[in-house]
C-alpha positions as CSV (number, residue, x, y, z in Angstrom):
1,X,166.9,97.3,70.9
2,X,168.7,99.6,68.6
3,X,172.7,100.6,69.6
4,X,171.7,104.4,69.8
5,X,169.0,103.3,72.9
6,X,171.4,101.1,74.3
7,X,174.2,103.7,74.7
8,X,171.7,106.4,75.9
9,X,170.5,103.7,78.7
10,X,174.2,103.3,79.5
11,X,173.7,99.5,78.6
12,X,176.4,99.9,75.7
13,X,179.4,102.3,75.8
14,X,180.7,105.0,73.6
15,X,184.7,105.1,72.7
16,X,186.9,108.5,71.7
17,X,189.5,107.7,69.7
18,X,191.7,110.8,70.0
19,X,191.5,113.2,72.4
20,X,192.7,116.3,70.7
21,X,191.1,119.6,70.1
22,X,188.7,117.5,68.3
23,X,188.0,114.8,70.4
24,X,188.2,116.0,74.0
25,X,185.4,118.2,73.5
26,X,183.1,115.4,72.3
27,X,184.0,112.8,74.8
28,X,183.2,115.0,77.7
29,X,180.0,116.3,75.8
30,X,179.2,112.8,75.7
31,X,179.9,111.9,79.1
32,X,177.3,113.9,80.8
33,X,175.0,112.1,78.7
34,X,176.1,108.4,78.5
35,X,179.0,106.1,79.1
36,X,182.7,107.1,77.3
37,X,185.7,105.4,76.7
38,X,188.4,108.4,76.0
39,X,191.1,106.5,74.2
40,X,194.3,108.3,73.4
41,X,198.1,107.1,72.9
42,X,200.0,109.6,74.6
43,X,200.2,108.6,78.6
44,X,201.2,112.4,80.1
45,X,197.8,113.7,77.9
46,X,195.6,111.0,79.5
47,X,197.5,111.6,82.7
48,X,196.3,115.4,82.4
49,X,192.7,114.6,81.5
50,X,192.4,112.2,84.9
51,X,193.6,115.5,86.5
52,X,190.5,117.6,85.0
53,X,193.1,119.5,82.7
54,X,192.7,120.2,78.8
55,X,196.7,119.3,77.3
56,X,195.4,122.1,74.4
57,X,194.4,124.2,76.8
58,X,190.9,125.5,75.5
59,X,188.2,123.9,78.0
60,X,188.1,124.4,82.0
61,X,188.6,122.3,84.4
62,X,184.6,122.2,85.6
63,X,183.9,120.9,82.1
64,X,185.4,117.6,83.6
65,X,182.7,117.7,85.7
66,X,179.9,115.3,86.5
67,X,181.2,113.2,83.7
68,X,181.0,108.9,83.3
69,X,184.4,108.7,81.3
70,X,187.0,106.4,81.8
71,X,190.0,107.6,80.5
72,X,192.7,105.4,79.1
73,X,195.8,104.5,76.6
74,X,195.2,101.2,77.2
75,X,193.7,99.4,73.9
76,X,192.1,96.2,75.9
77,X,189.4,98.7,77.5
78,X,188.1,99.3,74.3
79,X,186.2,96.2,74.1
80,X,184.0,97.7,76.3
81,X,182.7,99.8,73.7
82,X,180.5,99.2,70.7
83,X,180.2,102.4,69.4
84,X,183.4,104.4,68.1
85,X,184.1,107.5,67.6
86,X,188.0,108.1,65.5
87,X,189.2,111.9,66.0
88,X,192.6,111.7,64.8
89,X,195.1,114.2,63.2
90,X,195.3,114.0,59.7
91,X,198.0,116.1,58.7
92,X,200.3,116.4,55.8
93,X,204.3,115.6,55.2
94,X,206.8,117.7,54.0
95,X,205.5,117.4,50.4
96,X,201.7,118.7,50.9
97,X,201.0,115.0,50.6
98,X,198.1,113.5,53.1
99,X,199.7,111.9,56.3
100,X,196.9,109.0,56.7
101,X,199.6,107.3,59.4
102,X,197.7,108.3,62.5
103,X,194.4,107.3,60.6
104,X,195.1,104.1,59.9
105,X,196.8,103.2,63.5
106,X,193.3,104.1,64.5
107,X,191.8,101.7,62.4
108,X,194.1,98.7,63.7
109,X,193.5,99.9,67.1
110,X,189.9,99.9,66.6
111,X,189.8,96.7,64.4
112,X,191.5,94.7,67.3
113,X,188.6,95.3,69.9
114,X,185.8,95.5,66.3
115,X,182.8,93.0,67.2
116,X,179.4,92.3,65.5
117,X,176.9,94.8,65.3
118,X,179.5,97.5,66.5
119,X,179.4,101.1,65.0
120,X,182.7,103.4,63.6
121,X,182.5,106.9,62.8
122,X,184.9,108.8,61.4
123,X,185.6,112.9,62.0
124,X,189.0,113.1,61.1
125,X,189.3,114.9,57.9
126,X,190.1,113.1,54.9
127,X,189.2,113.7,50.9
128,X,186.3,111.7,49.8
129,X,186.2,108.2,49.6
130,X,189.1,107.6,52.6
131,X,186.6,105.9,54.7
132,X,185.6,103.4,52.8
133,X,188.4,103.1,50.4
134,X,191.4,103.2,53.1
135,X,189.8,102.9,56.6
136,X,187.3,99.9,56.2
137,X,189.6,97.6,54.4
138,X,192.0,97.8,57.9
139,X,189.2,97.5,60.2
140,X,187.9,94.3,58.5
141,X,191.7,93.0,58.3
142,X,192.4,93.2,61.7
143,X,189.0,92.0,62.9
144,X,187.9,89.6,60.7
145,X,184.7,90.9,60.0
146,X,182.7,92.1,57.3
147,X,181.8,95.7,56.3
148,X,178.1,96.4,56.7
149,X,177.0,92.9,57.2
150,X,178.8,92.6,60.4
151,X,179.9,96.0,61.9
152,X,178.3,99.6,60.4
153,X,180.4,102.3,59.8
154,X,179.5,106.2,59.2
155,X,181.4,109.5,58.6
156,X,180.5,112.8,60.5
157,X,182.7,115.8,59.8
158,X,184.1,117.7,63.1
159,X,183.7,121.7,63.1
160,X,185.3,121.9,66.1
161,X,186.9,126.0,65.9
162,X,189.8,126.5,68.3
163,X,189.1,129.2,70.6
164,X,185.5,129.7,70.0
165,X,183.3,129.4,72.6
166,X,180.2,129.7,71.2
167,X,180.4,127.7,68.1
168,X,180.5,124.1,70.0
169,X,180.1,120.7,69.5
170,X,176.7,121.2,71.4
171,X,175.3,124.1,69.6
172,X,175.7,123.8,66.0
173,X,174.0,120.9,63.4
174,X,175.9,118.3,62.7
175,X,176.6,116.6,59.5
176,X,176.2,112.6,59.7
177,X,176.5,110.0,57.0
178,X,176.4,106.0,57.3
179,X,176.9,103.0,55.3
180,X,173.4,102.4,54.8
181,X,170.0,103.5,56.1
182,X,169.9,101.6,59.1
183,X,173.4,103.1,60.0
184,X,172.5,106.5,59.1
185,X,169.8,106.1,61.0
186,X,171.2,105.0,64.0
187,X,174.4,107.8,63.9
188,X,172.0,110.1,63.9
189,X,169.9,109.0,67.0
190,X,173.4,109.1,68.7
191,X,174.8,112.5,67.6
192,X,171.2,113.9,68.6
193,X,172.3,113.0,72.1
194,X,174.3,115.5,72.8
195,X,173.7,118.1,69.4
196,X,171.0,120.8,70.6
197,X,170.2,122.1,66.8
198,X,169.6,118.4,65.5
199,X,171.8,116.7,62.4
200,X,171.5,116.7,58.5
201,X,171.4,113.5,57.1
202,X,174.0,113.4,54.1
203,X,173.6,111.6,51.0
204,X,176.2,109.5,51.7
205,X,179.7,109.1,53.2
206,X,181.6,110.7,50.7
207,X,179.4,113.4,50.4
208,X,179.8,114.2,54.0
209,X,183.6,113.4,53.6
210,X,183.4,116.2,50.8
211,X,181.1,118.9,52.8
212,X,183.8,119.2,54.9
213,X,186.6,119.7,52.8
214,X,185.6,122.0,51.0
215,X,183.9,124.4,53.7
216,X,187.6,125.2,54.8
217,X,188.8,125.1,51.6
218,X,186.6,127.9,50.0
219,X,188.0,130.3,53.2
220,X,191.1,129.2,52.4
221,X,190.9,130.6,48.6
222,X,189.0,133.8,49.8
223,X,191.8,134.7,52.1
224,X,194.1,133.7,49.4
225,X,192.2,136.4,46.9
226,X,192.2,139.3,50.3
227,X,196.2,138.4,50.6
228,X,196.7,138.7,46.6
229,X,194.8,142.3,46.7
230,X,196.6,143.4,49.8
231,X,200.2,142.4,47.7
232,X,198.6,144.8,44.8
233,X,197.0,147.4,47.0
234,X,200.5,147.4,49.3
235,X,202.4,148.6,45.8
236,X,199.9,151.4,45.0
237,X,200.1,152.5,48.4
238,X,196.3,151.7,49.3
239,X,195.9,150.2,52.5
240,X,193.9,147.2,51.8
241,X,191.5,147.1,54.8
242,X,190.3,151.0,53.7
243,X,189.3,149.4,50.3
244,X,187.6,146.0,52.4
245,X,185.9,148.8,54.2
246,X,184.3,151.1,51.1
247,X,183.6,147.4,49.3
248,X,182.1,145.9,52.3
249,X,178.9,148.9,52.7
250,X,177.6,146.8,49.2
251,X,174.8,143.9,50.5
252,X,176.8,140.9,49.0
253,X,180.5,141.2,49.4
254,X,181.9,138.6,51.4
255,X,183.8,140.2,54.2
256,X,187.5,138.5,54.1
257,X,190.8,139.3,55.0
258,X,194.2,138.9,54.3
259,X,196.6,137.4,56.7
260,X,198.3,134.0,57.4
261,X,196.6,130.9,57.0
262,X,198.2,128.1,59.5
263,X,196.8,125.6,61.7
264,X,195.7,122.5,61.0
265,X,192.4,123.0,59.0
266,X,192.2,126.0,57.0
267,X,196.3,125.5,56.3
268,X,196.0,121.3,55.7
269,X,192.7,120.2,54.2
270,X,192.8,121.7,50.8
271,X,196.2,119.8,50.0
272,X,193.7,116.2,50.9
273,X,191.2,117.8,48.1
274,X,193.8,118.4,45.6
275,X,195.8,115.2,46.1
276,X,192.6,113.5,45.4
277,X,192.3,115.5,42.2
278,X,195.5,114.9,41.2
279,X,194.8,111.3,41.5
280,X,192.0,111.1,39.6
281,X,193.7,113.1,36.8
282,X,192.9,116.7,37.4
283,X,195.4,119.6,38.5
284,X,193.0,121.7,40.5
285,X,194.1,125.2,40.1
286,X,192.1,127.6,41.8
287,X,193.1,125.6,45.2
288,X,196.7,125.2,44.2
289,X,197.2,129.0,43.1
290,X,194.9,129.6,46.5
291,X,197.7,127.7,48.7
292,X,200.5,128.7,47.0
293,X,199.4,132.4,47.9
294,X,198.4,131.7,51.9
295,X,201.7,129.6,52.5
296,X,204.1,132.4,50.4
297,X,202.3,135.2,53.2
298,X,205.1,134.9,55.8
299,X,207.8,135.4,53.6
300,X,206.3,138.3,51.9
301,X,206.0,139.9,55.3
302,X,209.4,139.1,56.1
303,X,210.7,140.5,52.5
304,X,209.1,143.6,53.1
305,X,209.9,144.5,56.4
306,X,213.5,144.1,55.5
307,X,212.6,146.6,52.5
308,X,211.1,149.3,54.7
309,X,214.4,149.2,57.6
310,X,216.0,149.4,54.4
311,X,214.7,152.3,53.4
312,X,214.5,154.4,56.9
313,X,218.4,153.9,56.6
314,X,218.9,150.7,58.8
315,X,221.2,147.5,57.7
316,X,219.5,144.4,58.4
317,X,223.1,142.8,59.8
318,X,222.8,145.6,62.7
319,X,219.3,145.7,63.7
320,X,216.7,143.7,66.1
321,X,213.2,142.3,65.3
322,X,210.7,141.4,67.8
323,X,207.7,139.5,66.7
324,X,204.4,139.0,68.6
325,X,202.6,136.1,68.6
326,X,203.3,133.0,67.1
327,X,199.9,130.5,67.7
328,X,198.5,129.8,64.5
329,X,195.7,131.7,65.4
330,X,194.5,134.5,68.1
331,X,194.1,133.5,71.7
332,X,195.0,129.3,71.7
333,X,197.6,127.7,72.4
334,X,198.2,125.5,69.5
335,X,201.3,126.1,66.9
336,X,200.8,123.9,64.6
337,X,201.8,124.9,61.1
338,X,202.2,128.2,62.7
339,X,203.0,130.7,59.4
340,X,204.3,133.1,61.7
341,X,207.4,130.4,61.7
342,X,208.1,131.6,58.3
343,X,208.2,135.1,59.2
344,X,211.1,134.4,61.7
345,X,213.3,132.2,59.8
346,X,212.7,134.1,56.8
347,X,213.8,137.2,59.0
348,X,216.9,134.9,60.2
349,X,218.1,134.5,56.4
350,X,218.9,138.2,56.2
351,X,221.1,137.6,59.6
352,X,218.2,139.4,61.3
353,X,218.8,138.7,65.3
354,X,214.9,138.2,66.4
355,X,213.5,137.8,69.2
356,X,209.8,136.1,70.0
357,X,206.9,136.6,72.6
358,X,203.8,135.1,73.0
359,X,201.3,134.9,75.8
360,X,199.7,131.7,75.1
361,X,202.2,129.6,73.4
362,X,204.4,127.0,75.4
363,X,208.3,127.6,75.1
364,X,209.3,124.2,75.2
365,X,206.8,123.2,72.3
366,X,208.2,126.1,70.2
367,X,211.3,124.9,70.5
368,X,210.8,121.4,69.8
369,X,208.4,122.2,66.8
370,X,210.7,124.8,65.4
371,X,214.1,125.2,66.8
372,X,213.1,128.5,67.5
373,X,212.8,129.5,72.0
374,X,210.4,132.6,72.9
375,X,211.2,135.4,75.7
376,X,209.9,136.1,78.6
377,X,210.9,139.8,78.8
378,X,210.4,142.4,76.1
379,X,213.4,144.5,75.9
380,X,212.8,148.5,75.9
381,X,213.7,150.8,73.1
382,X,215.7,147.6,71.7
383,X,213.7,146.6,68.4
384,X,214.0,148.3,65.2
385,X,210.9,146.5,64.2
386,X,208.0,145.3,66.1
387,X,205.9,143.0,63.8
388,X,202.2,142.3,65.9
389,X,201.8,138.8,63.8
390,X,199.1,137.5,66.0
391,X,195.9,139.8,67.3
392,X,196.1,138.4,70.9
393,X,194.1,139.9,73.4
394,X,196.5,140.6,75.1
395,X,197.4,143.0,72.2
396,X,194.3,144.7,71.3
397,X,194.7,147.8,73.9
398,X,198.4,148.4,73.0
399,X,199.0,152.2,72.3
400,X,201.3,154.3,69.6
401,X,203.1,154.9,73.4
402,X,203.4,151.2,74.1
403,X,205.2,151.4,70.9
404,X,207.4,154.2,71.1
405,X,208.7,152.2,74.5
406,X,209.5,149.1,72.4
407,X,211.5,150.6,69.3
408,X,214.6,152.2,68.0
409,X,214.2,156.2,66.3
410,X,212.9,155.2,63.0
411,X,211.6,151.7,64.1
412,X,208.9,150.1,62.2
413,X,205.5,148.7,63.1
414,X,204.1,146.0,61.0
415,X,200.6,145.0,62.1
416,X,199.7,142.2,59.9
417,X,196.1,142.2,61.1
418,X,195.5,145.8,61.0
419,X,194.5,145.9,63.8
420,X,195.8,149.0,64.9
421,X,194.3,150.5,61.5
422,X,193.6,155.0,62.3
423,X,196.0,154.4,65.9
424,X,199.1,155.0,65.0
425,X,200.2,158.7,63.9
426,X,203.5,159.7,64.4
427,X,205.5,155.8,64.2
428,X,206.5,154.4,60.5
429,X,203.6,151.5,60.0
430,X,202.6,149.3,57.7
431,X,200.0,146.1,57.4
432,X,198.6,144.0,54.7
């Protein structure tokens, strides 16, 4: 019997390695179905998840319901399993270079408990040729075994989208890749488990690897091109989201906009493309110029807020700067490679004092990540400027009053979003 009927028979089990924004979701999915193993190294996150709580905060409790999942940080209960699943982060260092650390400890982990006829597929994202250039070559090290002949290995790229609900692991097609046709074959029988719209077989692992590297990497040099315009626009004094506006009534025009680009996608996986590049003898330049645009965003807002208090008369040394939001994205918790970071300590060069809120972030991560401690309490006619970096919820209905409470005569609104584009009247404003 084939491993894909086994597991959906709950003869074989299914292991998560990783249980992250990425894997969490697909474990439990999973577990309503068949039998999961949800593997992860840090004890106080698997201590949360055996209390039906989500350590990133985006799924209920109830979606721990009614689940067969076993969760552990214990490596020996992986033998249980025979099909794996490796949801690591797969970030970068301080140079834009490709961390593959947590990657490879996966591999080991994985390659310790590895037995014949057992499955490993990868979501983490990696540039092409990772998995079977870097990963298989630990997990037939450390178990002895050999690739293809003896275990089957496939790759299947996560789309996972932080804070969207409707977009889940259960509602959108899949992309799935294996070693060979069997394997391919059988990855998809067991993604079709719990995927509602089906799968598309991929040509191959590294095309799959390569699908999704480059789907965040074309946003990330469309954004790139909206941020450029708004830097343009912002010194003819044309606000950029009037022109995205009168361009967007054409049929074709891609509807993009400026802002920051953080987080761990968007902000990360175009550096893996362009390493790759680089080590195959081509500087990629579109991407490059792309990132170096997106990452340079925070300081530009920064600069130019300084420029405007400037110029209604104030001196940075004596004024006050509260900034809103500082997720890496609307309505999550996660601050990873957070751009609005840059925005502060950029402000902080200038001897700015600022001060930061934000609804959903945690304090203690802030300040652990980033040396930098939110407030609980907004101070009243305090700020000089109020810079709305993040287009919380918790934002949205904010009035030109709500405003006026917050800031100083002459203060400055900066909404980065524009979000509060045709609202404000009688306050000095700017966005991108």
């Amino acid at each position: 019997m084939s491993i894909s009927k086994d597991i959906l028979n709950k003869k074989k089990s299914l292991a998560v390695i990783g249980l992250g924004y990425v894997g969490l979701p697909i474990a439990l999915a999973f577990a309503k179905k068949v039998k999961v193993i949800g593997f992860d190294i840090n004890d106080e996150r698997i201590k949360m998840m055996r209390e039906k709580t989500d350590p990133s905060h985006e799924l209920p409790s109830q979606e721990f319901d009614h689940s067969d999942i076993h969760f552990t940080s214990d490596p020996s209960d992986l033998k249980k399993a025979h099909f794996f699943i490796v949801a690591v982060p797969t970030p970068i260092d301080d140079h834009n270079l490709p961390e593959l650390k947590p990657l490879l400890s996966a591999c080991k982990t994985v390659g310790n408990v590895l037995k014949k006829g057992d499955y490993v597929v990868f979501e983490s994202t990696v540039y092409p040729g990772c998995t079977e250039d870097d990963c298989v070559p630990v997990l037939e090290k450390e178990s002895g075994l050999k690739f293809c002949e003896d275990f089957k290995v496939g790759y299947s790229p996560e789309r996972i989208n932080p804070g969207d609900k409707e977009h889940t692991i259960t509602k959108i097609i899949k992309v799935v890749s294996g070693c060979d046709k069997e394997s391919l074959e059988e990855i998809s029988e067991v993604y079709k488990i719990i995927v509602e719209p089906g799968v598309f077989k991929a040509k191959s692992i590294k095309v799959a690897e390569a699908a999704k590297i480059i789907e965040n990497t074309q946003r990330d040099v469309n954004i790139a091109l909206m941020n450029e315009l708004s830097i343009i626009f912002s010194r003819m004094d044309i606000n950029t989201y009037d022109v995205l506006e009168a361009a967007g009534t054409k049929w074709n025009f891609l509807k993009f906009y400026p802002g920051l680009v953080g987080g761990h996608c968007i902000g990360v996986d175009p550096y893996y493309l362009t390493y790759k590049a680089e080590s195959l003898g081509y500087h990629a330049k579109i991407i490059n110029s792309g990132r170096y645009v997106n990452d340079s965003m925070g300081f530009y807002i920064a600069k130019n807020t300084v420029k405007k208090m400037i110029a209604a008369g104030k001196n940075p040394r004596d004024v006050k700067v509260l900034v809103m939001g500082f997720t890496f994205k609307e309505n999550v918790s996660d601050i990873r490679n957070s751009k609005v970071a840059d925005i502060v300590k950029e402000l902080q060069s200038y001897s700015i004092n600022v001060d930061i809120v934000d609804p959903h972030a945690d304090n203690d991560e802030v300040k652990h990540e980033y040396g930098l401690s939110l407030r609980e309490n907004i101070q009243k006619h305090k700020y000089d400027a109020v810079i709305v970096a993040v287009n919380h919820k918790e934002y949205l209905s904010l009035t030109e009053d709500d405003f006026k409470t917050l800031l100083e005569p002459k203060g400055l609104l900066v909404d980065v979003k524009g979000i509060y584009k045709n609202r404000i009247k009688n306050i000095y404003y700017w966005s991108l």
